[in-house]
C-alpha positions as CSV (number, residue, x, y, z in Angstrom):
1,X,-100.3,-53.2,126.0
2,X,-98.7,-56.1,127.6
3,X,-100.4,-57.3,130.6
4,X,-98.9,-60.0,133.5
5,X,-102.0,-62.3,134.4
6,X,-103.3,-65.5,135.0
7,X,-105.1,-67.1,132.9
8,X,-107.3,-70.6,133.1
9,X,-106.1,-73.3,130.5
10,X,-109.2,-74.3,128.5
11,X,-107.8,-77.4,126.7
12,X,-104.2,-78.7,126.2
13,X,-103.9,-81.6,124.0
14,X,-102.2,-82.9,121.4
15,X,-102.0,-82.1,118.0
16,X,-99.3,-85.0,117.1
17,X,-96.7,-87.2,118.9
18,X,-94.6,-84.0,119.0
19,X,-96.3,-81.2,119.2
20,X,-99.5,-79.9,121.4
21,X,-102.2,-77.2,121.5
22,X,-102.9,-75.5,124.4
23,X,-106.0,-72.5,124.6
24,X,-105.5,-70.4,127.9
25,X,-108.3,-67.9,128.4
26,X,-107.8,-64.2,130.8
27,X,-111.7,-62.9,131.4
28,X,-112.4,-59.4,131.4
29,X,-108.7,-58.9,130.2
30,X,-107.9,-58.3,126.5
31,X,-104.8,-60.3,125.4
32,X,-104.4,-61.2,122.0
33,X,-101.7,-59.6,120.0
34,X,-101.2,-58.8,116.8
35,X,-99.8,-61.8,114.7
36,X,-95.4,-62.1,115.3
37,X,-96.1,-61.3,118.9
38,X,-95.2,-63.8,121.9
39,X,-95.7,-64.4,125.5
40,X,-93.8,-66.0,128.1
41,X,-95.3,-68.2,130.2
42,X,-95.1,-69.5,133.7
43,X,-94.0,-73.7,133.4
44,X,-95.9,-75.3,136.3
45,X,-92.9,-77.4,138.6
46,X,-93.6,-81.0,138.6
47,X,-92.1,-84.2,140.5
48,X,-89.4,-83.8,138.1
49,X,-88.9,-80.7,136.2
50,X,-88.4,-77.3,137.7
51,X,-88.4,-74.5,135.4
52,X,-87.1,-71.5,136.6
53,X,-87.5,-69.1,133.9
54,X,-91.1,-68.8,131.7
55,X,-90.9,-69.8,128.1
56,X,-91.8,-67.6,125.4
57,X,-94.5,-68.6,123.0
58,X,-95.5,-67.1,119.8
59,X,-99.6,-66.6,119.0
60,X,-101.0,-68.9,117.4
61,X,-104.8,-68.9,117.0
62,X,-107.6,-66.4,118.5
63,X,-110.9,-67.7,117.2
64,X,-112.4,-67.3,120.8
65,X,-112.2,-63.8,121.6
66,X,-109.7,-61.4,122.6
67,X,-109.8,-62.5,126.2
68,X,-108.1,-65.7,124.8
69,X,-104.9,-66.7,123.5
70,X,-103.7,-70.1,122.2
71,X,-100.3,-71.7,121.2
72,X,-98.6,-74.4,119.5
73,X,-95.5,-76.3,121.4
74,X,-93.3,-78.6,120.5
75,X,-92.5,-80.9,124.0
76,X,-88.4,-81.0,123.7
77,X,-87.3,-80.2,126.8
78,X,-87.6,-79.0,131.2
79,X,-90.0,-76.3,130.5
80,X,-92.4,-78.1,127.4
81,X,-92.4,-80.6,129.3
82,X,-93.6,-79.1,132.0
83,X,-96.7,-77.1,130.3
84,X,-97.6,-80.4,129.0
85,X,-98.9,-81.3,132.6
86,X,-101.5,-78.6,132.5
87,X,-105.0,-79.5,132.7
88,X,-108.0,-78.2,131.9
89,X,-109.7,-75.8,134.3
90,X,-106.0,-75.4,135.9
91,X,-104.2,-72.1,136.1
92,X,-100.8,-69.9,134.3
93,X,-99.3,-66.9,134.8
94,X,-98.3,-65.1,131.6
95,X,-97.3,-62.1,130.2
96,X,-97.7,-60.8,127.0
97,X,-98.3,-59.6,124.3
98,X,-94.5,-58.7,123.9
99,X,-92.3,-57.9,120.9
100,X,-92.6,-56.3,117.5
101,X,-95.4,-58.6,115.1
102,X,-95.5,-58.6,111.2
103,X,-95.8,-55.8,109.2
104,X,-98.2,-55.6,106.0
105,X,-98.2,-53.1,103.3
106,X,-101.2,-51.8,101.8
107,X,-99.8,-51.8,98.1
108,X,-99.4,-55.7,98.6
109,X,-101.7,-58.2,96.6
110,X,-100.2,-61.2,96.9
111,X,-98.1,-63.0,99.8
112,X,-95.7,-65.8,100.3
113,X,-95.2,-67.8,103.3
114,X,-93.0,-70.6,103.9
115,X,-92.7,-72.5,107.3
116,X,-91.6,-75.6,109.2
117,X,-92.8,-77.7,112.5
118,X,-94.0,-75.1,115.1
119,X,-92.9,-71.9,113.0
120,X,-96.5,-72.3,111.5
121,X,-97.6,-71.3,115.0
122,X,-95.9,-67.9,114.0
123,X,-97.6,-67.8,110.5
124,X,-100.6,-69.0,111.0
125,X,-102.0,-65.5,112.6
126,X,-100.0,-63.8,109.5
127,X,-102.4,-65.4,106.9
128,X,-105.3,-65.3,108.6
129,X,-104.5,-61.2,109.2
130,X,-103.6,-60.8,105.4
131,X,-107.0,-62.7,104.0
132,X,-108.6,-60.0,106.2
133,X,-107.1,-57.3,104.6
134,X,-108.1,-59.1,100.9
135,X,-104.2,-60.0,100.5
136,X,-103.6,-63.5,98.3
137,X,-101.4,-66.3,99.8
138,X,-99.3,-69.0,99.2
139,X,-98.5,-70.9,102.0
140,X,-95.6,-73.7,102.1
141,X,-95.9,-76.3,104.8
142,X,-92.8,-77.7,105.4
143,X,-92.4,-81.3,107.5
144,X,-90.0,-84.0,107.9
145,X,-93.2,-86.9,107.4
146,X,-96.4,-86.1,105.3
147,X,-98.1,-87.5,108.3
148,X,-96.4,-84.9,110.8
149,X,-98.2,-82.2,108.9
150,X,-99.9,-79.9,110.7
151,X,-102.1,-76.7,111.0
152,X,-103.2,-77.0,107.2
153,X,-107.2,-75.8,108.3
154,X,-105.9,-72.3,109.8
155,X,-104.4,-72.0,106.0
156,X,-107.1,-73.4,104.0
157,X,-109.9,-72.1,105.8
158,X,-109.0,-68.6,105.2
159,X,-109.1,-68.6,101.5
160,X,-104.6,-69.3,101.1
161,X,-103.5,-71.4,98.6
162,X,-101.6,-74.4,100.5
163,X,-98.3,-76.0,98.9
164,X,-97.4,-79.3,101.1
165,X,-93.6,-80.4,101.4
166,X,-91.7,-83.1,103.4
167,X,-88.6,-85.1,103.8
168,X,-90.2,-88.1,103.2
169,X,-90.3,-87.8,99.5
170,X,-87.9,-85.1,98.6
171,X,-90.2,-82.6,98.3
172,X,-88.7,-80.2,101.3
173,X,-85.4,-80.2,99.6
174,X,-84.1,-76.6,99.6
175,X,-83.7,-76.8,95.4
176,X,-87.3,-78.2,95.2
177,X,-89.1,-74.9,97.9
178,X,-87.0,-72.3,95.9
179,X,-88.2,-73.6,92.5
180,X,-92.4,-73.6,94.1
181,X,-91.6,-69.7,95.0
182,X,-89.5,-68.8,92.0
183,X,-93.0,-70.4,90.0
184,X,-95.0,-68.0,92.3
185,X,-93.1,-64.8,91.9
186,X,-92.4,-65.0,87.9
187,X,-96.3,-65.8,87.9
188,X,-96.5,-62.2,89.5
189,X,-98.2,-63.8,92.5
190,X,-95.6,-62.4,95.3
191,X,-95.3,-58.7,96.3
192,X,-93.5,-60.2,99.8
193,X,-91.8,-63.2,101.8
194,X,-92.4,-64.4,104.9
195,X,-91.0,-67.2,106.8
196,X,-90.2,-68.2,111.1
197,X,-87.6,-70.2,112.6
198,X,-85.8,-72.5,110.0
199,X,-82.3,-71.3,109.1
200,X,-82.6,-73.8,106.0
201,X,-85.9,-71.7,105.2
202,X,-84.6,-67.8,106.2
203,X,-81.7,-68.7,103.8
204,X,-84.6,-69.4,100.7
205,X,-85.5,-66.4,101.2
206,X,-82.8,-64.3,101.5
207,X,-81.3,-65.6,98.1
208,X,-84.9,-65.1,96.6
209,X,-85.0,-61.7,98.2
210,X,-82.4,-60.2,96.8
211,X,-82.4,-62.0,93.3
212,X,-85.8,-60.4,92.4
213,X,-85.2,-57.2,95.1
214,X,-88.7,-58.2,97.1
215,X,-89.1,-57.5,101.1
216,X,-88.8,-60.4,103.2
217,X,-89.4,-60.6,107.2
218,X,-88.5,-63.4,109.6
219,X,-89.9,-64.3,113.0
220,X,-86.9,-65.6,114.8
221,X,-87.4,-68.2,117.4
222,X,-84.0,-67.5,120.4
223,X,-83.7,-68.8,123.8
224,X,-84.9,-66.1,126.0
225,X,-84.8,-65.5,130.2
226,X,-86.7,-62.4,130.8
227,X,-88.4,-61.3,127.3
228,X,-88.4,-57.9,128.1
229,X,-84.7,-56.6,126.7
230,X,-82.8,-56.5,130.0
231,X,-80.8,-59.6,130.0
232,X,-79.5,-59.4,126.9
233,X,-79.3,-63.8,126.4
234,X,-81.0,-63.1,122.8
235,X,-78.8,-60.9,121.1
236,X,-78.6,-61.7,117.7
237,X,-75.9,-60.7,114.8
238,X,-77.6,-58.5,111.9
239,X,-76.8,-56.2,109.4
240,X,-76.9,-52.5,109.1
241,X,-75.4,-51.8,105.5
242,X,-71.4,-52.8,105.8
243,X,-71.6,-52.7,109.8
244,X,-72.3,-55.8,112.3
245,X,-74.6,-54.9,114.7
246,X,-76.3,-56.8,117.2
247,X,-80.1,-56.7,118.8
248,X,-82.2,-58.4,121.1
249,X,-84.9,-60.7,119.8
250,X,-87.3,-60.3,122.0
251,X,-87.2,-56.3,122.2
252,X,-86.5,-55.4,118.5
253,X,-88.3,-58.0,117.2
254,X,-88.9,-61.1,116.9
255,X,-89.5,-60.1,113.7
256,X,-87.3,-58.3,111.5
257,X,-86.5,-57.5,108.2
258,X,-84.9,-61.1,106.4
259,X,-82.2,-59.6,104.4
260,X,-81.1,-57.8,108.0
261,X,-80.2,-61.0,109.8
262,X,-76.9,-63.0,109.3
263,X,-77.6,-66.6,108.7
């Protein structure tokens, strides 16, 4: 059930030059999702920016309770820049959970997921919900600096197997992450793909989904205004056998099957 609250921001700080951590807490109201889900959240105005519209944010951690929620931003523009002001102890409206999360199957043994910059914020919850269920994975960390890395604990701390890639020394080259999950799936160590965001990354799978006829789901990340399916400013162009259709992110998914979604 989604719920529109305020919520106290317990700590917002950052993680790297880029990218920053914030834990908002709801008491007495439970909030977390199940992992794929988002929020939008209220941007406070400041002397300079004014957002109008809330931003949607996808769950990222919940090792606090199910009265809190936490998320992983990356500042680019009026709005991130915006929830970067808040302050401990300060408040924030949001609503949430919204959308359609990942799905797991129960005949599944072993997973692969493959993510870049804040789509580990997507993922993160994913592996942490299949080590639960006794579910293997391989998780590929994609950044453009080795030292830009982030998240690795909420992998490695969970039991996944963690594969580290990055522009720096060619290792994030598309050739190079489809060769690491070929290796895993000929070693009969993928049942599934996974992967959020990158276009570069959705495309990996796709080919790799269809080449050895394995499921694949994406969390896409789309601009959105309301988040709830009535403005229709994150429709999306998929697949439905020969047919184009389109949906809206934020109200058929954001996650959907990977081989659905024209790249």
């Amino acid at each position: 059930m989604a719920h529109d609250t305020v919520g106290t921001v317990v700590s917002n700080h950052h993680v790297n030059a880029l990218y920053k951590h914030i834990v908002i807490t709801c008491p007495q109201t439970r909030i977390w999702g199940e992992p794929g889900q988002f929020y939008m959240l209220t941007c406070p105005p400041g002397p300079e920016d004014r957002p109008f519209f809330r931003r949607p944010m996808s769950l990222y951690a919940n090792g606090r309770g199910p009265d809190t929620v936490e998320f992983l931003y990356k500042i680019t523009g009026t709005g991130t820049r915006a929830l970067a002001t808040l302050k401990e102890g300060e408040s924030i409206r949001l609503l949430g959970p919204l959308g359609h999360g990942f799905t797991l199957q129960p005949d599944w043994k072993h997973l692969v997921v493959v993510g870049r910059g804040v789509g580990l914020a997507t993922l993160a919850p994913l592996v942490k919900a299949a080590r639960a269920n006794n579910l293997g994975v391989t998780a590929i960390l994609s950044s453009r600096e080795r030292h830009m890395s982030m998240s690795q604990h909420h992998f490695v701390d969970v039991g996944a197997r963690l594969v580290e890639v990055n522009d720096d020394d060619g290792s994030s080259a598309p050739d190079n992450v489809m060769e690491c999950i070929r290796a895993q799936i000929q070693a009969g160590q993928c049942d599934a793909l996974f992967t959020c965001g990158s276009k570069r990354l959705l495309g990996i799978i796709q080919h790799l989904a269809r080449e050895y006829s394995l499921p694949g789901q994406v969390a896409l990340e789309q601009q959105m205004a309301c988040g709830l399916g009535m403005c229709f400013s994150c429709v999306r162009a998929m697949c439905e056998g020969q047919k184009t259709i389109h949906r809206r992110v934020c109200w058929d998914g954001p996650v959907f099957d990977a081989l659905e979604v024209q790249s």
